[in-house]
C-alpha positions in Angstrom: -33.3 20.3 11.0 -30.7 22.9 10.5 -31.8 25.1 13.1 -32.0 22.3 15.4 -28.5 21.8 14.9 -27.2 25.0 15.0 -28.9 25.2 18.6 -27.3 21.8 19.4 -24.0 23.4 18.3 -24.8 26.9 20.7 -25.3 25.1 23.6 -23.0 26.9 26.5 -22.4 29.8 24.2 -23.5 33.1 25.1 -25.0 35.7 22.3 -23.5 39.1 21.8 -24.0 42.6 20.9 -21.4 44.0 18.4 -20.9 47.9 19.0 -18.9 48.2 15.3 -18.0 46.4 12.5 -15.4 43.8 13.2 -15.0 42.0 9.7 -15.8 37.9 9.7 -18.5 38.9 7.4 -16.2 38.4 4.5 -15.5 34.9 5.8 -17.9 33.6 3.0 -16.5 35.7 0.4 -12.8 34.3 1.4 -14.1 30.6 1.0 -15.5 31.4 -2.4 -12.4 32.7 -2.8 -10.0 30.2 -1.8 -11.9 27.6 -3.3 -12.4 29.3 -7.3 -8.4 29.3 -7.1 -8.2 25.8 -5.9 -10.7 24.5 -8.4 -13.6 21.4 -7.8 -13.9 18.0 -8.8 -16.6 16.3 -9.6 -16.2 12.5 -10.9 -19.6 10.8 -12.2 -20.2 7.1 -13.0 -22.3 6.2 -15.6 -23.8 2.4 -15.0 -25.8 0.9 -18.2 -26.2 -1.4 -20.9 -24.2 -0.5 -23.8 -25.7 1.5 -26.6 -28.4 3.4 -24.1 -26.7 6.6 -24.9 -24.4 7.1 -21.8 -21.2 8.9 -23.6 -23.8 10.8 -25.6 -25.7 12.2 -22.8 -22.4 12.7 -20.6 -21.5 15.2 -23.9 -24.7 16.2 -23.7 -24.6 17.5 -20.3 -21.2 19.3 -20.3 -21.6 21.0 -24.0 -18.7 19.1 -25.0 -17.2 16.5 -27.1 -15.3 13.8 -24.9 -12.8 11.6 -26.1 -13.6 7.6 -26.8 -14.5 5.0 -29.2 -17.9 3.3 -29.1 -18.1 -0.1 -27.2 -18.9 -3.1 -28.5 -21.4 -5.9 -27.5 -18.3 -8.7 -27.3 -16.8 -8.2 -24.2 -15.8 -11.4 -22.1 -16.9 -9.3 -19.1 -17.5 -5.8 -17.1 -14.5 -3.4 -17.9 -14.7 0.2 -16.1 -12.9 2.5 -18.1 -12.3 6.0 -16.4 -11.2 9.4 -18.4 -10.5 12.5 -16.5 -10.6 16.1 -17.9 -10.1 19.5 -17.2 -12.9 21.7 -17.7 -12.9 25.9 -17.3 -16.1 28.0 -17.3 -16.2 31.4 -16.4 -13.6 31.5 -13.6 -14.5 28.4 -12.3 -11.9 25.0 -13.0 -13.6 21.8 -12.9 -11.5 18.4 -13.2 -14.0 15.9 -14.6 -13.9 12.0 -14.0 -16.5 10.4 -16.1 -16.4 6.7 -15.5 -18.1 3.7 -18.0 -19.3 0.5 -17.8 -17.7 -1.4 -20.7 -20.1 -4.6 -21.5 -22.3 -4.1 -18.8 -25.2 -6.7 -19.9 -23.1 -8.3 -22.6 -22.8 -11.6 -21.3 -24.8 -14.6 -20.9 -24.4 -14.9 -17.4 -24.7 -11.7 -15.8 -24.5 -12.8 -12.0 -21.9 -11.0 -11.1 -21.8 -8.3 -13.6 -22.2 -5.7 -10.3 -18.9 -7.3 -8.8 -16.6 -5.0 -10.7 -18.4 -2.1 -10.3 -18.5 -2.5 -6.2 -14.7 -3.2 -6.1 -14.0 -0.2 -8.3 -16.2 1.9 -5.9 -13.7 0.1 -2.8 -10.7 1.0 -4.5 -11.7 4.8 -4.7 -12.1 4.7 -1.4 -9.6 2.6 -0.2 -6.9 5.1 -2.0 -8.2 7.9 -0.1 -8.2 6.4 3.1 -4.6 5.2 2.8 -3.6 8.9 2.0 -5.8 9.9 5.3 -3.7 7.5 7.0 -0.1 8.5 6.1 1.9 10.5 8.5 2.3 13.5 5.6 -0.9 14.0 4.3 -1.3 15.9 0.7 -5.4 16.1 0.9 -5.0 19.8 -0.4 -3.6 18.8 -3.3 -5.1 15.0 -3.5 -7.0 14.3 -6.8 -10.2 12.5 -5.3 -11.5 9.8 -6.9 -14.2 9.1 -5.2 -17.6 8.3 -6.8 -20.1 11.3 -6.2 -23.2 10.3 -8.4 -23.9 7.1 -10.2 -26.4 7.6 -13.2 -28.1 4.3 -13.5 -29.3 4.1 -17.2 -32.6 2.4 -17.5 -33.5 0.4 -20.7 -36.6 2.1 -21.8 -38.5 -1.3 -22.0 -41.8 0.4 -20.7 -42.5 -2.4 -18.6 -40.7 -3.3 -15.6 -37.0 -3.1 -14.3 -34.7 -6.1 -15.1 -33.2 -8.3 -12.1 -29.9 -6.9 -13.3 -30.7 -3.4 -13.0 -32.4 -4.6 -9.0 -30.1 -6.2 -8.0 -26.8 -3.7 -9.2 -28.8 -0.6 -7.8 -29.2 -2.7 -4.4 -25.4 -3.2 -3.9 -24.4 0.1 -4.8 -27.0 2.0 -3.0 -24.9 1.9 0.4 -21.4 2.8 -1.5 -22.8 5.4 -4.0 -25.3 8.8 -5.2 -27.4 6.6 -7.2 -29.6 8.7 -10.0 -32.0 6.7 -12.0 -32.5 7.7 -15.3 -34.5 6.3 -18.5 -32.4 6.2 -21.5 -33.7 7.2 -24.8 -37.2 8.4 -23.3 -38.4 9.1 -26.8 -38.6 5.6 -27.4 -42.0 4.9 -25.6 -45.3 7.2 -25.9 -45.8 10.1 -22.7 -48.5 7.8 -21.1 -46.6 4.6 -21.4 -43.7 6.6 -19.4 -46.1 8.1 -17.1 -46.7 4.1 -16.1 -43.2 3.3 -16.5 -41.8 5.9 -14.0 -44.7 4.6 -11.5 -43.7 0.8 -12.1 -40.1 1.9 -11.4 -40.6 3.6 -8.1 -42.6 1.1 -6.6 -40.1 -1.6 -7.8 -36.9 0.4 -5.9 -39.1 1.2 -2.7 -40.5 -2.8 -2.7 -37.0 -4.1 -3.2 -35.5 -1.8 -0.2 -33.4 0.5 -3.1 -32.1 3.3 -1.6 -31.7 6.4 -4.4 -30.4 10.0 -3.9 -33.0 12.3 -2.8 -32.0 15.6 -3.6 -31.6 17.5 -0.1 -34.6 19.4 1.2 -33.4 21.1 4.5 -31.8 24.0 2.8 -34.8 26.6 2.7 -33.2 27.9 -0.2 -33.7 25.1 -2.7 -36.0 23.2 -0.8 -39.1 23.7 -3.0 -37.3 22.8 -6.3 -35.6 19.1 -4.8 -38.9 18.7 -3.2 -40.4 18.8 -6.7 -37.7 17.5 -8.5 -37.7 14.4 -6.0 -41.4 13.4 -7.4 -40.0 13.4 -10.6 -37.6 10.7 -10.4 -36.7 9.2 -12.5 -35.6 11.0 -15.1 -36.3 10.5 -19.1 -33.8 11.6 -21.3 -32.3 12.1 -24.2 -28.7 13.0 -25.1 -27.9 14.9 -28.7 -25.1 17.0 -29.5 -26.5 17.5 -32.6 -27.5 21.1 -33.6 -30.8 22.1 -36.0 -32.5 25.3 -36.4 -35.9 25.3 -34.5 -38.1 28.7 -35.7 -34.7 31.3 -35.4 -32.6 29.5 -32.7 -29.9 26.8 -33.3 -31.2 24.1 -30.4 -30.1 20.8 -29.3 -32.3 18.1 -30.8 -32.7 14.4 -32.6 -34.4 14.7 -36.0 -36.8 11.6 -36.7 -38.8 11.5 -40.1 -42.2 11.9 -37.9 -40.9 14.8 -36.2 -38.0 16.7 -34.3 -37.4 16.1 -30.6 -36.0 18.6 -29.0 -33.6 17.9 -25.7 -33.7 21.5 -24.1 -37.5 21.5 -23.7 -38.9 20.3 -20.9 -42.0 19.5 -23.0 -40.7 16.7 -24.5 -37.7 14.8 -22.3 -36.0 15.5 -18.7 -33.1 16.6 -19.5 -33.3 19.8 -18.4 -34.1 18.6 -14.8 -31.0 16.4 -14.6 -29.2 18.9 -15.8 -30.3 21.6 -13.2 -30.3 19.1 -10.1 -27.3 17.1 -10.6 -25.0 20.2 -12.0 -26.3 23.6 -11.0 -28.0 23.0 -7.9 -26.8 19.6 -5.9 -23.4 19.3 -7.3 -21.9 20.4 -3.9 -24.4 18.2 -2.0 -23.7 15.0 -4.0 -19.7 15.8 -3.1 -20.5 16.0 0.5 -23.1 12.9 1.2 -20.1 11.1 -0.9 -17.5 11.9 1.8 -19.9 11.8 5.1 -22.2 9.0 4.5 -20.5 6.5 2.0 -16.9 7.2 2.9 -17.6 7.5 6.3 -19.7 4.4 6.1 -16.8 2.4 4.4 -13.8 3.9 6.8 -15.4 2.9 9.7 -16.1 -0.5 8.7 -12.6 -0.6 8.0 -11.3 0.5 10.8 -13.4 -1.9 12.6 -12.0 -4.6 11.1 -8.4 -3.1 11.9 -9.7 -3.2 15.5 -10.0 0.6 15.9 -12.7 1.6 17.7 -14.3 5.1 19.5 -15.3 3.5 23.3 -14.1 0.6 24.8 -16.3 -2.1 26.8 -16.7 0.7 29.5 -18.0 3.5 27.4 -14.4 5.4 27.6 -12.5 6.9 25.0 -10.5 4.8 23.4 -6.8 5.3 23.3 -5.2 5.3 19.6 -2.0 4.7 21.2 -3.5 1.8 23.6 -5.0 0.5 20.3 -2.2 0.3 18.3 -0.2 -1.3 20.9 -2.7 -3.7 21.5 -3.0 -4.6 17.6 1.0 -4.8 17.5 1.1 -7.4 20.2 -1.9 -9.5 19.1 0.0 -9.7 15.4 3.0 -10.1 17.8 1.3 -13.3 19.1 0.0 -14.0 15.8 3.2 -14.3 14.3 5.2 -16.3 16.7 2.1 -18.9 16.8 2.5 -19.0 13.0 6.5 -19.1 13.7 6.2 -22.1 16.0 3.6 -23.9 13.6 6.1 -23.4 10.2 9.1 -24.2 13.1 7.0 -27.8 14.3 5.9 -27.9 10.4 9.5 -27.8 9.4 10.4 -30.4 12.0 8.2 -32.6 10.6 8.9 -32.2 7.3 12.7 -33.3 8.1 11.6 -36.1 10.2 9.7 -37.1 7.7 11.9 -36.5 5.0 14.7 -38.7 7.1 12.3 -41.8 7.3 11.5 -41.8 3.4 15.4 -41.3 2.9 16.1 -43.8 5.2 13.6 -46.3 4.2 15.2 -45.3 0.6 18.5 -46.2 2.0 17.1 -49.4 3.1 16.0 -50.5 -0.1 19.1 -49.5 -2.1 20.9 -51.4 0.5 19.0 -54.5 -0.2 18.5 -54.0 -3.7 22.5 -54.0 -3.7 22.4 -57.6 -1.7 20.4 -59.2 -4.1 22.0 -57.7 -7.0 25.5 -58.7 -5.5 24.6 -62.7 -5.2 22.8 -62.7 -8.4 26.0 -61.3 -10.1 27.8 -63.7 -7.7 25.4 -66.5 -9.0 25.8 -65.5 -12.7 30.0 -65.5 -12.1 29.8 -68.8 -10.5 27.7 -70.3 -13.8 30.2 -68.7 -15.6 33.1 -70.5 -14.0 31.5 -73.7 -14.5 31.2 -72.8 -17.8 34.1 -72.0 -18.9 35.6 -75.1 -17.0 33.3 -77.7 -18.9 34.5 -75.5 -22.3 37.8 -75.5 -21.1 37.7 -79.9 -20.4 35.7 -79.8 -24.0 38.5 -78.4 -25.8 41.9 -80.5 -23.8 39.5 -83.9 -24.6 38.9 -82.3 -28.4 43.2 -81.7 -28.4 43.8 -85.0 -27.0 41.6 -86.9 -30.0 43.3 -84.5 -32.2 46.5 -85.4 -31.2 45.4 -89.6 -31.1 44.4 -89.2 -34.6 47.2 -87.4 -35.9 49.1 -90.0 -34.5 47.5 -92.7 -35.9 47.6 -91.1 -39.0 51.3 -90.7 -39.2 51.4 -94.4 -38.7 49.0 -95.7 -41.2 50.9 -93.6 -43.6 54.1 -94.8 -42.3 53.1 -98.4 -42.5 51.2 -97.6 -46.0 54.9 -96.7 -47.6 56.5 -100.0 -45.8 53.9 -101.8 -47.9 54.3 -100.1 -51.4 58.6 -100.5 -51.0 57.7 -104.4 -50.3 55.6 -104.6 -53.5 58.2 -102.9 -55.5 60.8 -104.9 -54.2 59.1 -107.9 -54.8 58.1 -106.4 -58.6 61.9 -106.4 -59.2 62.8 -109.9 -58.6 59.9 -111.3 -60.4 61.2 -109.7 -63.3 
């Protein structure tokens, strides 16, 4: 494959003869060079259910003690929680994303459990596409974030995979290095994972899961991913835990019916992983990252934008034709949403006018009929007070009559006692 694209790529070129040294021999030596003093990155995402092990083996793997606190089985829903570190061996810097599933298989309902893992893969991308896009571009010194191998952590059940894990591996296959593992391998017997490897292979290829094969057309490590590729997936077990095997201090889990030891390839895969994900495929993992699953995800993007390489006629397309083409259909886009909000707006006010109107109208009449009622209620009133008025001159009237009358009763009441004691007088 390689040598058929290297003739591909020497097509029209002409081979030859050097009669001295010239000196782009070194060109190898000057990458190596330029990229040791720009240092790698290498950013890992480790998918699971919690409590399979997945900060222990990432420690594990990088003979190191990372920072965080173990999660708990209570969380409402899927949290990704990245940490980023700066790692130096030998020469060589390495700036380290290791990225978690918080509650991944917590809940009740885990439908959509793979939902915030897909739209944390998008972003990563996203981000990196929008700093391709600017007109100053920092890529040099850009910290990628960019997902280059997913470690799928497999509950070692020994039975089947769950829906949960088939259906998470199937949406992130396209977007994603995915690396089956099985979790805590020393949980089930040798021949019971002989099976479950077998169940779990058939399961992906039946279900249309796409995994990362490590990359056979470099002659160089061929024969070693070839192999590794049949082992897939790979048991496990993390331990940062030291004990002295015979007269060497080794990496291993001590159980009262025995010591399992995480170096030996005897008893778990770890050295595998550790050799194809790490030492060998590192670099290849960073590439298929950036020219299948970013490329895959730009140019659906751009697609969507509109942007595309021929147009109906199988010619280049134009960037600048593109653009202008994009500018005037949002052009026309906006003014038709312009004119909609203007004729929306319109109506609103016509509306608006009508309901105040009609308003208007009802206040109007509302006034009318107050108005004669309170014309009604004065003209009681009126009479009212008239008939009180007539009441009290007919009461002052019999007043004054009786008075009257009273002043003459008395008045002839005392003509009637002086005759008595007139009459009193001559008797005597």
């Amino acid at each position: 494959m390689a040598a058929a694209e290297v003739a591909r790529q020497g097509e029209g070129c002409r081979t030859v003869p050097l009669s001295g040294h010239v000196g782009f021999d070194s060109l190898p030596d000057q990458l190596v060079n330029k990229s040791v003093n720009h240092g790698f990155c290498f950013n890992i995402l480790c998918v699971g259910e919690t409590g399979l092990g997945k900060s222990t083996l990432m420690d594990t793997l990088f003979n190191t003690k990372f920072e965080g606190d173990p999660a708990s089985h209570s969380q409402p829903g899927v949290q990704l929680k990245s940490n980023t570190y700066d790692l130096q061996e030998s020469n060589v810097n390495l700036k380290l994303t290791i990225v978690s599933t918080v509650g991944f298989g917590d809940q009740i309902n885990k439908e959509d459990s793979y939902k915030p893992i897909v739209e944390f893969i998008d972003a990563q991308f996203e981000a990196y596409l929008q700093e391709e896009l600017k007109i100053r571009r920092v890529l040099h010194n850009y910290h990628d974030t960019r997902i280059h191998a997913c470690l799928y952590f497999i509950a070692p059940t020994g039975h089947s995979l769950k829906s949960l894990d088939l259906v998470t591996m199937k949406k992130l296959d396209s977007k994603v290095n995915i690396i089956p593992i099985i979790a805590k391998s020393d949980a089930i017997s040798k021949s019971e994972l002989t099976k479950f490897k077998i169940k779990i292979t058939s399961e992906l290829v039946s279900n249309g899961v796409q995994i990362y094969q490590f990359p056979t057309d470099d002659e160089s490590v061929a024969e070693i991913n070839g192999t590794m590729n049949a082992h897939l997936p790979f048991a496990v077990i993390g331990s940062t835990e030291e004990l002295k095997i015979g007269n060497k201090m080794m990496k291993a889990r001590q159980y009262p019916w025995g010591t399992v030891q995480v170096e030996n390839e005897a008893h778990c895969d770890f050295v595998k992983l550790r050799e194809m994900l790490i030492r060998v495929n590192m670099e290849d993992l960073r590439e298929q990252t950036h020219t299948r699953h970013y490329e895959l995800y730009r140019r659906c993007k751009l697609e969507e934008m509109g942007f595309k390489d021929t147009d109906p006629d199988s010619k280049p397309f134009s960037l600048q034709e593109t653009y202008e083409a994009k500018r005037n259909e949002f052009l026309g886009e906006l003014q038709k949403k312009e004119e909609a909000m203007r004729q929306m707006f319109v109506q609103r006010v016509k509306e608006k006018e009508a309901e105040l109107k009609e308003a208007e109208k009802e206040l109007h009449e509302k006034f009318d009929r107050l108005k004669k009622l309170h014309q009604d209620e004065k003209k009681k009133l009126e009479d009212k007070k008239k008939s009180l008025d007539d009441e009290v001159n007919a009461f002052k009237q019999r007043k004054t009559a009786a008075e009257l009358l009273q002043s003459q009763a008395q008045q002839a009441g005392g003509s009637q006692t002086l005759k008595r004691d007139k009459e009193r007088k001559n008797f005597f």
